[in-house]
C-alpha positions as CSV (number, residue, x, y, z in Angstrom):
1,X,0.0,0.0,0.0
2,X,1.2,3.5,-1.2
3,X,0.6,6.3,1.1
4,X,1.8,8.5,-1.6
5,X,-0.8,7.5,-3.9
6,X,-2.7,11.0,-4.6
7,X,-5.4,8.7,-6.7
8,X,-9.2,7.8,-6.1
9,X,-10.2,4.0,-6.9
10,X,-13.0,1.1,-7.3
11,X,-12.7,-1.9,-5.4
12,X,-11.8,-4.8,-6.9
13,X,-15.2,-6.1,-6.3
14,X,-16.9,-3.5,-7.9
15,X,-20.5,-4.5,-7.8
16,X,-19.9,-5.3,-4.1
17,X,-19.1,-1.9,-2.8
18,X,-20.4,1.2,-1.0
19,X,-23.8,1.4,1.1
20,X,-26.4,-0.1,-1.2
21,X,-24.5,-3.5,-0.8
22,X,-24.0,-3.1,2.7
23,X,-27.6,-2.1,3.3
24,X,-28.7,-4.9,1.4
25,X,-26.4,-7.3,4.0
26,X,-28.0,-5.5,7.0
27,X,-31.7,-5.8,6.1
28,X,-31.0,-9.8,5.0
29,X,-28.5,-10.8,7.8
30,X,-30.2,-8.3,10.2
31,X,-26.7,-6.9,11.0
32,X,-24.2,-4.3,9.5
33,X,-20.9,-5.6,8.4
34,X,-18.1,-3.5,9.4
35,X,-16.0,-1.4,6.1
36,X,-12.3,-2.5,6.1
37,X,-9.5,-0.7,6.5
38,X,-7.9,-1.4,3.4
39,X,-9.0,-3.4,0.4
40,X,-7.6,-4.5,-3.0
41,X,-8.2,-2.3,-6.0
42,X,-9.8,-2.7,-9.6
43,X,-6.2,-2.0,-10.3
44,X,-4.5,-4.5,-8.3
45,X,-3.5,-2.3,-5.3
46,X,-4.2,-2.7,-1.6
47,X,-5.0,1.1,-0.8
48,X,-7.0,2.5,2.3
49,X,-10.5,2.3,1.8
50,X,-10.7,5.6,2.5
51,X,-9.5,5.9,-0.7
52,X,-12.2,4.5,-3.0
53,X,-15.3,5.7,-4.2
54,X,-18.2,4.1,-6.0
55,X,-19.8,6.5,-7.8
56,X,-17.6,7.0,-11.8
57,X,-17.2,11.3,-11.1
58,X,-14.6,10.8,-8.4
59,X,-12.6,7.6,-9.4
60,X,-9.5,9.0,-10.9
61,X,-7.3,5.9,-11.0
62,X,-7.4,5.1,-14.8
63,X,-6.9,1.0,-14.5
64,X,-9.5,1.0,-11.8
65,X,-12.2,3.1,-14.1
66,X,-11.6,0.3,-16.5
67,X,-11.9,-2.1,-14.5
68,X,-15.4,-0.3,-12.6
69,X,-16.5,-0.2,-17.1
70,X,-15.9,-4.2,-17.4
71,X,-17.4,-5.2,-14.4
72,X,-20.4,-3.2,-14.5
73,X,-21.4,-4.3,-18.6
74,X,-20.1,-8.1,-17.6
75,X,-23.4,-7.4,-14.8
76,X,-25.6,-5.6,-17.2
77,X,-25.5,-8.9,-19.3
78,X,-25.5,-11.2,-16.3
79,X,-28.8,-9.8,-15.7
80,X,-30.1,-9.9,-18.8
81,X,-29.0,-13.5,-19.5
82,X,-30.5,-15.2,-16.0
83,X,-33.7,-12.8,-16.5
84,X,-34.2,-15.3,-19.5
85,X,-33.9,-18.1,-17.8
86,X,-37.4,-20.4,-16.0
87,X,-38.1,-19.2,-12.6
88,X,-36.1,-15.9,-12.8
89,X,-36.7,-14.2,-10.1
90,X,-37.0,-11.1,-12.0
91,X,-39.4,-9.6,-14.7
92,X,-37.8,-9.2,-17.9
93,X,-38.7,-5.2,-17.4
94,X,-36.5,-5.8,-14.0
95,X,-33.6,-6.8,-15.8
96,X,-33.6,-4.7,-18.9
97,X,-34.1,-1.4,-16.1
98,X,-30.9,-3.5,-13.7
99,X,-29.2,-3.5,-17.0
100,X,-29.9,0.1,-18.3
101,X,-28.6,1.3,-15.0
102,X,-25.9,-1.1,-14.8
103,X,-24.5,0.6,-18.9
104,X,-25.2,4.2,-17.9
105,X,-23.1,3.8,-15.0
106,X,-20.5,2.0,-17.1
107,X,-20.5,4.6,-19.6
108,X,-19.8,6.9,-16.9
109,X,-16.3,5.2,-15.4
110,X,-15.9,5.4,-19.4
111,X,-15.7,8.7,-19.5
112,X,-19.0,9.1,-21.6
């Protein structure tokens, strides 16, 4: 871990990050996990957790916006894909509105 590092990233697990993920642990488990300390980067680092950000406007770590602009199309067409298959436990209007926002956010860590 760098302390010089000046940059913002992504977490390596991408779609796994920030409070919506967390909140969604606490209402199923009935209990909040804690954030760590430090955590490995889309771009391979270990930086302070402090350090990363999940929304695409503050991320400034080029390998890590890549990395947030693969992960979140490679979801957009998970959804899509098990929304097709029997006993989805989505609507296909579910998916297609997971995956819209799932591209737009994309686009964003894309610089677009």
């Amino acid at each position: 871990m760098s302390e010089t590092d000046p940059h913002i990233h992504v977490e390596q697990k991408v779609m796994q990050a920030g409070a919506a993920y967390r909140n969604l642990i606490a209402s199923s488990l009935g209990r909040a996990p804690d954030a760590p300390d430090v955590v490995t980067a889309g771009c391979g680092l270990r930086v302070p957790y402090a350090m990363t950000s999940t929304r695409p406007e503050s991320v400034t770590c080029l390998a890590c916006r890549e990395h947030a602009h693969r992960e979140h199309l490679r979801y957009a067409e998970q959804v899509e894909r098990l929304s097709r298959m029997p006993g989805a436990p989505v609507t296909g209007e579910q998916a297609a509105k997971a995956a819209r926002w799932a591209r737009d956010v994309a686009q964003r860590f894309a610089g677009g």
